[in-house]
N, C-alpha and C positions, 0 to 999 in steps of 0.2 A: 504494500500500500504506500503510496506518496504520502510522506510527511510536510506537514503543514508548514511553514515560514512565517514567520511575522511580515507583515507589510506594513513600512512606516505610514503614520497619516498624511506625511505632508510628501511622500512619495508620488511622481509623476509613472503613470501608469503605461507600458507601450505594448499591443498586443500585437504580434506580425503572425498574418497565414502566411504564408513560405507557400513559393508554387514557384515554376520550372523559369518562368520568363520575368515575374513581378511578384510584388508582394502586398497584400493589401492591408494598409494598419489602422489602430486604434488607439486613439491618445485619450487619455483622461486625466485632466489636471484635476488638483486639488479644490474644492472649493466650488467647481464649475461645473453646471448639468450638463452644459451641450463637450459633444467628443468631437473630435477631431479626425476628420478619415484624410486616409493621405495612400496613393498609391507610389511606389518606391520600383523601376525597374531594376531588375540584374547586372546594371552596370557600373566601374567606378566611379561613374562622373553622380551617379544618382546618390552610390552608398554615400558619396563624401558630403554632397548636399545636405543627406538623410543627419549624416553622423555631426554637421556643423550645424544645422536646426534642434537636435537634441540637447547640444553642447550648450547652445543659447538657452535652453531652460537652469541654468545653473543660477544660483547654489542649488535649488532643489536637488534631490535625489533623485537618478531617474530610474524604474526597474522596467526592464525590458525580458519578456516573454512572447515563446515560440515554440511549433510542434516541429521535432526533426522528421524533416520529408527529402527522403533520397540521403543527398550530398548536395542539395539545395541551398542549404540554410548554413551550409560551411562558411560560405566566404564572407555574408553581409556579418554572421553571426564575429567573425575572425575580427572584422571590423572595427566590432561593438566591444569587444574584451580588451582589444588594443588600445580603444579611446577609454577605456574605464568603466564602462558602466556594467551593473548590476543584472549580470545575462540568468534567465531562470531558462529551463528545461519544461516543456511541457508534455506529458507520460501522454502517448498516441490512443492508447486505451482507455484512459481517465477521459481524458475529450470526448471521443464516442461515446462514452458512457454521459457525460455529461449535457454535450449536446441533445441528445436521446430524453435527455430527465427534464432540459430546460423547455425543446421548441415541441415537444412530444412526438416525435417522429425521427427517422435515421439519415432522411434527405438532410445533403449539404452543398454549400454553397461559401465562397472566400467572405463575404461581409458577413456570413454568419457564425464562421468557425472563429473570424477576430473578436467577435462578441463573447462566444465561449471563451476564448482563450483569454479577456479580459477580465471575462468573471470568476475561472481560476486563479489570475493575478491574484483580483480581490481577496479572495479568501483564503488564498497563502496555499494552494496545494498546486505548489513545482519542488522543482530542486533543482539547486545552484547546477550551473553548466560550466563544464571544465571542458575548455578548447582543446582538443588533441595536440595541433600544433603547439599552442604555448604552454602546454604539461609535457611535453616530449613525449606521447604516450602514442603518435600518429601512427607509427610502423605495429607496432605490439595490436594494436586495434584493430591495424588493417588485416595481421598476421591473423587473429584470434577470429575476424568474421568469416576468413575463406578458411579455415580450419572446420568452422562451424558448418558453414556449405559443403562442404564433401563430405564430412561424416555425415550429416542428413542425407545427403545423396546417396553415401554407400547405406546406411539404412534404409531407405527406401527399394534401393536395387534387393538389398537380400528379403525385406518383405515380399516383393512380388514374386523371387524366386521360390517362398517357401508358401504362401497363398494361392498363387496362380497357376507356376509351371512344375513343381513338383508335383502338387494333385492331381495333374494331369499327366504327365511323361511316367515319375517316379517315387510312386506314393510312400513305399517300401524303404526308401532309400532316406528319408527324413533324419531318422533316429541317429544318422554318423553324423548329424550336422553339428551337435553341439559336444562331441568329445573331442578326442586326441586325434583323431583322423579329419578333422574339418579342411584342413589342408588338403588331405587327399580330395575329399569331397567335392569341392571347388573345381579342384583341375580337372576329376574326371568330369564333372559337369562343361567344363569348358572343352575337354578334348570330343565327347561323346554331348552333344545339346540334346539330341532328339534319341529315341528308338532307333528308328531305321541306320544310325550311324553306328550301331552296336551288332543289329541284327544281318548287315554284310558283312560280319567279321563270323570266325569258326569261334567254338568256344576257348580252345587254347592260345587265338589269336589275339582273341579279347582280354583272356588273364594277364596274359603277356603284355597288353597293352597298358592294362587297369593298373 
């Protein structure tokens, strides 16, 4: 579960949806009903714009919150930690869940996820965002998610071998899968896929092979 944060009162609020080409935000200063919507493209000429209009709300505090989408939200986000400010994290599953609870429905749309995502602001459920780049942690990160992708992958591959194509080729043959033979297992399933690639061989040709 995301733990709560304090949000200062006299904190300026900045809620960004992150999307491929722009981003659309939500400003709430202290004190003032009406927000402020601003759209920010993907570029440096806009982040610098963006990051020198926030800077102008100083002394305030400014806390700024965002859902990570892709490798989207890297660079503006890279930005915002550089200039100093108060970057929160917003958990992609708390959002839907949230959105869901606030507009009563699962449609979405960018002025309406900044909404969500400012009303998280409000009530403190993010957490602090640590820049890969400026924690040195970018490699380790990048290592640990394609780590995470091919073990999924190979779990996946040996699901379907043992729900799919063994019930059907080699029902018989399941039980070597999880002892000291699995190795064996594997290759014969790789040397021999199908029946018919067993059943051209004589028996002595097949042991010999096995």
């Amino acid at each position: 579960m995301t733990r709560s944060d304090t949000i200062p009162m006299t904190a300026v609020l900045v809620a960004i949806d992150v999307a491929k080409s722009r981003n659309e935000i939500l400003i709430e200063m202290p004190g003032r009903r009406r927000r402020r919507r601003l759209t920010v493209a993907n570029t440096r000429l806009e982040h610098d714009r963006f990051v020198a209009e926030l800077q102008a709300l100083a002394p305030r505090p400014v806390i700024v919150g965002f859902e990570p989408t892709g490798h989207y939200h890297r660079p503006l986000a890279w930005r915002l930690v550089q200039a100093g400010f108060d970057t929160r994290l917003i958990s992609s599953v708390a959002l839907a869940r949230t959105r869901e609870a606030l507009h009563n429905g699962w449609d979405k749309n960018d002025p309406k996820d900044a909404q969500v995502i400012l009303h998280m602001l409000q009530i403190g459920a993010t957490k602090p965002y640590h820049d890969p780049l400026a924690n040195r942690i970018n490699d380790v990160q990048e290592l640990s998610v394609t780590h995470e992708v091919i073990s999924r992958a190979k779990t996946e591959v040996q699901h379907r071998i043992l729900t799919h194509y063994l019930p059907l080729y080699f029902p018989e043959i399941e039980r070597f899968r999880s002892n000291t033979r699995s190795d064996w297992f594997f290759a014969l399933l790789e040397q021999f896929p199908v029946p018919a690639s067993i059943t051209v061989l004589g028996k002595d040709a097949f042991v010999a092979a096995a």
